[in-house]
C-alpha positions in Angstrom: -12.3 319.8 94.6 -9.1 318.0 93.9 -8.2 315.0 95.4 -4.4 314.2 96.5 -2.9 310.9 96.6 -1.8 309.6 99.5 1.6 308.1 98.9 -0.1 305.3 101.7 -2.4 304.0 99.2 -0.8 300.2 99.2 -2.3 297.6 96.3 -4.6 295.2 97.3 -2.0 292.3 98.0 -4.0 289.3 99.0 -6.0 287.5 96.6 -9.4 287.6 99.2 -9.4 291.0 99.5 -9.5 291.5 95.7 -12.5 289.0 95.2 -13.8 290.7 98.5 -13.8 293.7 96.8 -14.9 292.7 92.9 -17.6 290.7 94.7 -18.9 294.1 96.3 -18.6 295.6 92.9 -20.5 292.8 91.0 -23.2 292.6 93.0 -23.9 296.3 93.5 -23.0 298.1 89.8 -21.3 296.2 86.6 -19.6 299.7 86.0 -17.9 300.5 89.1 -16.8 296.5 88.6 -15.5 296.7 85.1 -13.8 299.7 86.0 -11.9 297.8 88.9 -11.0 294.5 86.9 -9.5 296.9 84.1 -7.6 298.8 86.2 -5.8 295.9 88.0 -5.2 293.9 85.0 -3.6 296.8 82.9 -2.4 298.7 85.2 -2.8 302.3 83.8 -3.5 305.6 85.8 -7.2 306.8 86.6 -6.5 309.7 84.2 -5.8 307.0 81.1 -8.7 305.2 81.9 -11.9 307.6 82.1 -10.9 309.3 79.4 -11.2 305.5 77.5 -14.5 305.6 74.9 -15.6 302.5 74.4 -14.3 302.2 70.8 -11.7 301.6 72.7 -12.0 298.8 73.6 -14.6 297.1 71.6 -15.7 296.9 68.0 -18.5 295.8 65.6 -17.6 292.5 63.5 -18.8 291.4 59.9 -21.3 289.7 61.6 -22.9 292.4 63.6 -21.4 290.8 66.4 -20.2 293.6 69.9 -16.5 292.6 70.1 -13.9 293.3 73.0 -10.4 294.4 71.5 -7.4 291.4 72.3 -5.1 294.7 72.7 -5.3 298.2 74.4 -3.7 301.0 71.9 -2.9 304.4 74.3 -1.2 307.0 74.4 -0.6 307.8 78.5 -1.7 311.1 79.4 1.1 311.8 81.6 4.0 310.9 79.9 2.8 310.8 76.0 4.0 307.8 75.5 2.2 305.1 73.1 0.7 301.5 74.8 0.2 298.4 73.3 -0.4 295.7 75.6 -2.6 292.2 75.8 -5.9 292.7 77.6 -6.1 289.7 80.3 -8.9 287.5 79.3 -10.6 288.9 83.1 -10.6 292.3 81.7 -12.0 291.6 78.6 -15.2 289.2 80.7 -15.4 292.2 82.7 -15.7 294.9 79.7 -18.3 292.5 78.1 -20.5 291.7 81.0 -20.6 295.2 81.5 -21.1 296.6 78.0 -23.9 294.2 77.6 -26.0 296.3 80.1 -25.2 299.6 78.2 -26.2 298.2 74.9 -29.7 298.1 76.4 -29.8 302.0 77.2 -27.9 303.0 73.4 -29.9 303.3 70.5 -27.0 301.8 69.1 -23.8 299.7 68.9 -22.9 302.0 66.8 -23.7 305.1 68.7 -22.7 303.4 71.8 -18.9 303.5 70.2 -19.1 306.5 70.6 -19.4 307.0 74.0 -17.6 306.9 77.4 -16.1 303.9 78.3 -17.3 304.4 82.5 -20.0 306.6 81.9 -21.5 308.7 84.9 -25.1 309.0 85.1 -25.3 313.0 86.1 -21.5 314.2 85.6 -20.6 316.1 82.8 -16.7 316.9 82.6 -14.8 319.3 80.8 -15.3 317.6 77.2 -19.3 317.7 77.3 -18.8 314.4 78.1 -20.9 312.3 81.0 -17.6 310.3 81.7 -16.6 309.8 85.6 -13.7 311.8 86.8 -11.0 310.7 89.0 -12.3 311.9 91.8 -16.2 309.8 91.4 -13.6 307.2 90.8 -11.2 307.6 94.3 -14.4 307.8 96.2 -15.8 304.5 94.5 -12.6 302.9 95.5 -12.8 304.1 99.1 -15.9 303.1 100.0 -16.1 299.8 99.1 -12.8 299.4 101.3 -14.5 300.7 103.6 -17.4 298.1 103.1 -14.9 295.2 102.8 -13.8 296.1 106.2 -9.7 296.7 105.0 -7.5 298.0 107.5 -5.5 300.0 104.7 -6.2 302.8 102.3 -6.8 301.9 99.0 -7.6 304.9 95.7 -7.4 305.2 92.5 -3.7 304.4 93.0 -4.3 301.1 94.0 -5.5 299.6 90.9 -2.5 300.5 89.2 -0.6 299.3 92.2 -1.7 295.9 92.6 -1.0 295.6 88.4 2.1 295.8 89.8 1.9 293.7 93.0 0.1 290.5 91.2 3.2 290.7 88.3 5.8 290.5 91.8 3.4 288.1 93.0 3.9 286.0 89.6 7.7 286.2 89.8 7.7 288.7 86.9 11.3 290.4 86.6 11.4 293.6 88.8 12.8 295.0 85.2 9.8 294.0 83.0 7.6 295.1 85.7 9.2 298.4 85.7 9.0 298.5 81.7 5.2 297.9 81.8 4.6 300.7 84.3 6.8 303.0 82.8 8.3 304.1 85.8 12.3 305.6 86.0 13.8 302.4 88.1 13.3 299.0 89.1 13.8 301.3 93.0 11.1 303.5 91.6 9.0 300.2 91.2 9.4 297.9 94.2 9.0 301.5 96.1 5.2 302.0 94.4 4.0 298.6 94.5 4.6 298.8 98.2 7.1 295.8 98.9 7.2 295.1 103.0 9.8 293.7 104.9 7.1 291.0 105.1 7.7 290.2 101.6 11.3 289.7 101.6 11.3 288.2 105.0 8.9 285.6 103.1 11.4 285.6 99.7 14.1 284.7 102.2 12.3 281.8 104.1 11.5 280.4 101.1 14.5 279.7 99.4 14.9 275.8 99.8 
């Protein structure tokens, strides 16, 4: 079954409702909340991200030390285009909290390079692979909305969207923010990260 995206999938905008939602995820499966931290903090599409192996994103030192990478090195799916961008320390905590429970079920760092980055326990996709696919991943997303009691529809979208939001949030450029997504237009952008009237009613009011 495919899933569509609902162009009314907003990011998760407020700061509670992200740690309402990470909380969820931490306490209830180190996957499903490594997955979310990633997503928000680099801002990549679903399809970019479960395709990840966790070479990736990590690597054995001289020491025979589990490393996370400081840098993600992509090329997007969608557009063919190469990434290089800084992992936020967050994602990086995330990845290692998380990888530290796989190492347990591997019979190896070395063959646990190797594997899928999000790992499902009984899918097997097209590349013999047990990786999650975006739809495990929409339906992850939704139900712990759901559970967090929002009033707005978040997917697989959303991760990528609130990248986005958290950057606006910052006072990041409109123009880098654009850049880092990729997208066509600074219009294409403040129209995907969901910008309200709210929000420039706000930037308005608080001009001094």
């Amino acid at each position: 079954m495919k899933i569509c995206v609902n162009k009314t999938t907003q990011p998760i905008r407020s700061q509670s409702d992200r740690d309402a939602i990470s909380g969820y995820f931490w306490r209830n499966n180190y996957r499903d909340y490594a997955l979310f931290v990633f997503g928000i903090y680099t801002g990549r599409r679903i399809t970019d991200l479960i395709k990840l192996n966790v070479r990736d994103v990590a690597y054995i030192d001289s020491k025979h030390r589990f490393c996370i990478v400081e840098r993600l090195k992509i090329t997007e799916k969608k557009t063919g285009k190469f990434v290089d961008l800084i992992l936020h320390p967050s994602a990086r905590r995330a990845l290692s909290k998380y990888l530290k429970t796989r190492i347990k079920g591997s019979p190896s760092m070395g063959a646990l390079l190797n594997e899928p980055l999000f790992k499902s326990r009984q899918l097997r996709t097209s590349d013999g692979q047990r990786r999650i696919t975006q739809q495990h991943a929409w339906r992850i997303l939704s139900h712990a909305a759901k559970v967090c009691g929002f009033n707005y529809k978040i997917g697989t979208h959303s991760l990528r969207k609130t990248f986005g939001y958290m950057l606006y949030q910052n006072n990041t450029s409109i123009e880098l923010i654009q850049k880092l997504l990729n997208h066509s237009s600074p219009a294409v952008t403040l129209a995907y990260i969901g910008i309200t009237r709210d929000d420039m009613d706000e930037a308005i009011l608080s001009i001094d």
